[in-house]
VEXBA-885685 format. One record per residue (C-alpha): y, z, x. Coordinates in steps of 0.05 Angstrom, whole numbers, padded with zeros to 5 digits, always signed. Each point is the difference from the previous one (the first is absolute). Layout:
! VEXBA-885685
YZX ...
***
This chain:
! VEXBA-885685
-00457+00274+00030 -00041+00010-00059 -00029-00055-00052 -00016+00017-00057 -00028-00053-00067 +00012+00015-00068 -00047-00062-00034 -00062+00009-00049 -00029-00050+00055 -00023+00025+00074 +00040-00057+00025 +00006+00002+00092 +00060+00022+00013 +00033+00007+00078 -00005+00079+00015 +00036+00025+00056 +00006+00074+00026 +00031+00032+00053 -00021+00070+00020 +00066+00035+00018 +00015+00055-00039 +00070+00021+00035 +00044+00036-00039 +00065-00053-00024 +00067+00041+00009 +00058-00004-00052 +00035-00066+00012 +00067+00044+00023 +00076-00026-00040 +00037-00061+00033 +00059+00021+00043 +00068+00010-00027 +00046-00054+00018 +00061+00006-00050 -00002-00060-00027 +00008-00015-00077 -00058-00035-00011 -00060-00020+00043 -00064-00029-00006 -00061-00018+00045 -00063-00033-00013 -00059-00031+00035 +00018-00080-00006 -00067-00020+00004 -00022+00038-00070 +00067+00025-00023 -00019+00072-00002 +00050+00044-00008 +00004+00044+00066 +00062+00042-00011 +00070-00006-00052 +00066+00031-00028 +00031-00028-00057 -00041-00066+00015 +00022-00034-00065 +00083+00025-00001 +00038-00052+00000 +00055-00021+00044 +00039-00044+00045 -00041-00044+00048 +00059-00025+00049 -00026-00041+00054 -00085+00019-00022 +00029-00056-00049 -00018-00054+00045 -00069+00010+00001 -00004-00039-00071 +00048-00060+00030 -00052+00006+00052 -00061+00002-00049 +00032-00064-00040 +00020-00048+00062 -00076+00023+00027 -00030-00023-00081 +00043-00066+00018 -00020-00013+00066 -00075+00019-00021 +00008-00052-00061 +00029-00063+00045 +00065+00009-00037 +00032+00010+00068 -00010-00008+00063 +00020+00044+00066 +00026-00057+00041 +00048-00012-00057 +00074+00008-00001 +00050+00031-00036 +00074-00015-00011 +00035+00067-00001 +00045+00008-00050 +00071+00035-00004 -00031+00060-00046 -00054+00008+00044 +00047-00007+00065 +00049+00060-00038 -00053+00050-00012 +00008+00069+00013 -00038+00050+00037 -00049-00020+00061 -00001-00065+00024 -00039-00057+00036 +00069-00029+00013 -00023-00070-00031 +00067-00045+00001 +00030-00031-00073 -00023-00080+00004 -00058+00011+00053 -00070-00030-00014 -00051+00065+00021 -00067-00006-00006 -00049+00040-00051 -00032+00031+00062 +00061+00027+00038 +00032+00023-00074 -00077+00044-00016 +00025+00027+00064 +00061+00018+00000 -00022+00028-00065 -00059+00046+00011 +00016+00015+00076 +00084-00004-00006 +00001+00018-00071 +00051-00048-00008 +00029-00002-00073 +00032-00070+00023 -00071-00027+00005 -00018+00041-00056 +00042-00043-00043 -00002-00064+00028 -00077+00005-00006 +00003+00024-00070 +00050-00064-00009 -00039-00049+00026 -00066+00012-00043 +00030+00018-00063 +00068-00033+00001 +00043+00072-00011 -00014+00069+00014 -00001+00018-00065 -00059-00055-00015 -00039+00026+00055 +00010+00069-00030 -00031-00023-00051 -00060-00027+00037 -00001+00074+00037 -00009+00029-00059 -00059-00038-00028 -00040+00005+00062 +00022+00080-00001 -00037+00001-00079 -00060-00042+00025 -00019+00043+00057 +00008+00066-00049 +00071+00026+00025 +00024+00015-00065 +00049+00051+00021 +00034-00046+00036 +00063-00046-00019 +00035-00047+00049 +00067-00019-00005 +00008-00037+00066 -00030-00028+00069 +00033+00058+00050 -00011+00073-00033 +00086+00000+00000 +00023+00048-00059 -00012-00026-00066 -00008+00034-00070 -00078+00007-00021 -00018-00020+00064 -00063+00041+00018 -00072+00011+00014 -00046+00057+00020 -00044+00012+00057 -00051-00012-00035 +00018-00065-00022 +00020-00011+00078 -00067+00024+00023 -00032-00052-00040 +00047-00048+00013 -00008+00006+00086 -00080-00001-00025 +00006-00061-00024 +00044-00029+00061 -00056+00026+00050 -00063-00025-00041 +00031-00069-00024 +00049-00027+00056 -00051+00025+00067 +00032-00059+00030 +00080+00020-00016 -00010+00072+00002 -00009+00013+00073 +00077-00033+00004 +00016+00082-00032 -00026+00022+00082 +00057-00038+00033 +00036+00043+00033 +00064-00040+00012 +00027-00072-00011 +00066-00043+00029 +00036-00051-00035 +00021-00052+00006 -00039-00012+00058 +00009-00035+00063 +00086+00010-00006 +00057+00034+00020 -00002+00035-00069 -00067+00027+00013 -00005+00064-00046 -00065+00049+00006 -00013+00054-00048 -00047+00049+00001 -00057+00014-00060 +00033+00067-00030 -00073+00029-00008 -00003+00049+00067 -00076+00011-00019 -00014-00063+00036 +00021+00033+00062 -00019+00057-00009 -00072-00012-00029 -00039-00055+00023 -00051-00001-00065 +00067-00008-00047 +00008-00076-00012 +00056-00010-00052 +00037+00004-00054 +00060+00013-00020 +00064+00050+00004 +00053+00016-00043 +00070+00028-00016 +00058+00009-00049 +00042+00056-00015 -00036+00000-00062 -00067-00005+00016 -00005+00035+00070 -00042-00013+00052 -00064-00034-00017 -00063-00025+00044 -00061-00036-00025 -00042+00006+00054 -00079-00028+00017 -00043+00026+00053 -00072-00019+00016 -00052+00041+00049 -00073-00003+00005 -00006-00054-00056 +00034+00042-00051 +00074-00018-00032 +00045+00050-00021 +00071-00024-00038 +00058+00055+00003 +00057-00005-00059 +00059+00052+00019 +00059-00005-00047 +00066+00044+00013 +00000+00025+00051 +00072+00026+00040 -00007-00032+00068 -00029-00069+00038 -00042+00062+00036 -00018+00043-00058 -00034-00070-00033 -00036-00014+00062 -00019+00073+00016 -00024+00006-00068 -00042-00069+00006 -00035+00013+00052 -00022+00073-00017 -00027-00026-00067 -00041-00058+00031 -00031+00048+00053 -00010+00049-00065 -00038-00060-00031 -00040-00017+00064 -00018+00069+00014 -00030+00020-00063 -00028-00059-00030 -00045-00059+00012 -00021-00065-00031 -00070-00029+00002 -00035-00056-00019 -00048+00010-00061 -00029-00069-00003 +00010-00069+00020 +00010-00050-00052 -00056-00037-00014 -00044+00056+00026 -00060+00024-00041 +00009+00066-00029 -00052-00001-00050 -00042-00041-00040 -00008-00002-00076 -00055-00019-00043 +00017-00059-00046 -00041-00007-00056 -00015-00082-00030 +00028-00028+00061 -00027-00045+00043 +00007+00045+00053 -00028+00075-00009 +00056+00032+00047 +00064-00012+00013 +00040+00024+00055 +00062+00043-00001 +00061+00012+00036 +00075-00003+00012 +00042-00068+00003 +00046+00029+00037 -00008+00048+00069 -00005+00070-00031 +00046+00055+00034 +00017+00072-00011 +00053+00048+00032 -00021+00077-00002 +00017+00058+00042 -00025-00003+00068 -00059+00032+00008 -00028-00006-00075 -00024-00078-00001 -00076+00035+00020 +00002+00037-00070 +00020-00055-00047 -00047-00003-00057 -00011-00062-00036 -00028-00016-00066 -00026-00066-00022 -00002-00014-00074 -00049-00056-00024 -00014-00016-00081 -00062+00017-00024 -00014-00074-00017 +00033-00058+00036 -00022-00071-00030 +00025-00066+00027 +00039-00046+00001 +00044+00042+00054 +00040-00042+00037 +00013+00006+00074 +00063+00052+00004 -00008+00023-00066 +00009+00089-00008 -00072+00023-00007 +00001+00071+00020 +00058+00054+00032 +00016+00030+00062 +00019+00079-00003 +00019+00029+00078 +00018+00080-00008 +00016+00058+00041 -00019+00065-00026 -00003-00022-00064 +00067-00040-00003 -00002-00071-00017 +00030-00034+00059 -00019-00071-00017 -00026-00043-00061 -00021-00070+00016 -00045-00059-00046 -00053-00027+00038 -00014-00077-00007 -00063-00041-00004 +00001-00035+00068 -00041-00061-00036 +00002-00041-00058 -00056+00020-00049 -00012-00048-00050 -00055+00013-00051 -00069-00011+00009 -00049-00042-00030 -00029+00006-00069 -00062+00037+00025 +00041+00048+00042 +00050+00019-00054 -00061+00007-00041 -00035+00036+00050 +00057+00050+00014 +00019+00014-00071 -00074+00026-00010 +00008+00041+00061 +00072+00026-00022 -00039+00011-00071 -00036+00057+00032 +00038+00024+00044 
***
């Protein structure tokens, strides 16, 4: 990868360079799978490996869950509820339609064993008692879905309920969903890995012992795939969110419509092997890490270093990352105060003359100005210059 500065100053910069000179091949189309709509990216940096209609959109059925999921994770995270807790199940929430956990009208079931029945079950009982419990009605907590749904960016999205059961202007995309099972992975670590279970019983330990399986056959069938979530209506189709991680790298799979329980895991899995065959995600730089240093004129110290506050990474098609170009752009004239994470310069990374990437880079210390003779001193030296 190539450095390059754009600055009036000869400022250090890191220069790295690889010598291959292999010829990159034409990233070839992403299967056919015959859904409606699909979408994958790399969860890591959210680059957009492959789509179809990405942003159409339409009936979520049981992918629904994965925003009950999202707010009951936001309340456990917060201390608003606890996983030993339990929960009186209530006669809606006992009469539900659809799959079940088979949670009994009156019972006390803990917030654990209702998550789940929920994400491994896909119970719409626990669905609803859940929603219940933490909001006081459904139609509260739909409320509450949908305000999480606008902070994290969904704005296609509109909830109506806790299950994903038929309801006017209830819909998403998948890419609302594909930010939304983002979001599960990179905030809940903890909760998340619950989406890998691959079958639970309840109630336990009775003669009314009832195991279900986790309707996502990737888990079987692919050991990298770790969650998330299936779905189906009439309406809606058959749906899969689907995660997979190999070699470091995370790949999330949306697939939207499609006619069959095989079709939407067939299709899955050929678009997550599309996205780890032909691309790759590296590490730029570490947070932290000095990239470069910039001169700071009247401060009380002459250089300041520069970086990223967060780790820095990039997904590009494998077997380009050794011809990324990057361009740092520095002001002419940087003068102090600049406080310690404040934007002092920008980050370009290319590829054959594409933009790939545009990112600040921060001062990594607080420069304060200097003393009277050094902001004298410097302003007769920026004078010339």
């Amino acid at each position: 990868m190539f450095l390059r500065l754009n600055s009036a100053l000869a400022i250090p910069f890191l220069l790295l360079y690889s010598a291959s000179y292999a010829v990159t091949m034409p990233t070839p189309a992403a299967p056919v799978i015959g859904a409606k709509s699909y979408l994958v990216i790399d969860s890591k940096t959210g680059h957009e490996v492959a789509a179809l209609d990405a942003d159409s959109q339409l009936a979520p059925a049981s992918l629904t869950k994965l925003m009950t999921t999202y707010v009951v994770f936001s309340a456990l995270k917060q201390g608003q509820i606890t996983l030993a807790e339990e929960v009186t199940v209530s006669e809606k929430a006992w009469r539900t339609e659809g799959s079940r956990m088979f949670i009994e009208v009156g019972t006390r079931v803990s917030i654990e064993d209702l998550m789940l029945g929920m994400i491994v079950q896909s119970g719409n009982d626990a669905s609803v008692a859940l929603a219940e419990h933490i909001a006081g009605s459904e139609s509260v907590f739909a409320e509450m879905m949908n305000q999480h749904a606008a902070a994290l960016g969904m704005h296609a999205s509109h909830f109506r309920n806790a299950t994903g059961l038929p309801a006017e202007n209830h819909v998403t995309t998948a890419r609302d969903l594909a930010t939304l099972a983002r979001a599960l992975i990179e905030e809940f670590p903890e909760y998340y890995k619950w989406h890998s279970i691959k079958e639970f019983t309840y109630p336990k330990g009775t003669d009314k012992d009832i195991t279900q399986s986790n309707r996502n056959s990737l888990l079987w069938r692919d050991d990298s795939v770790d969650g998330l979530k299936t779905g189906h209506t009439e309406d809606a189709g058959y749906c899969l969110v689907a995660s997979a991680q190999r070699d470091g790298m995370r790949i999330i799979s949306v697939v939207l419509g499609t006619s069959s329980t095989k079709a939407r895991a067939d299709g899955s899995q050929a678009l997550i092997n599309y996205g780890f065959r032909f691309f790759e995600t590296h590490l730029l730089f570490k947070a932290g890490h000095e990239i470069s240093t910039a001169r700071v004129w009247k401060s009380a110290n002459e250089y300041s270093r520069l970086g990223v506050l967060e780790d820095l990474y990039i997904t590009v098609r494998r077997g380009s990352y050794d011809k990324l170009e990057s361009t740092l752009d520095i002001p002419a004239i940087v003068t102090a105060p600049i406080a310690s994470g404040q934007p002092v310069a920008e980050l370009s990374i290319s590829f054959e003359g594409d933009e790939l990437l545009r990112v600040p880079l921060r001062a990594l210390d607080d420069n304060p100005e200097g003393s009277f003779w050094q902001r004298t001193k410097d302003g007769i030296s920026l004078w010339f210059e």
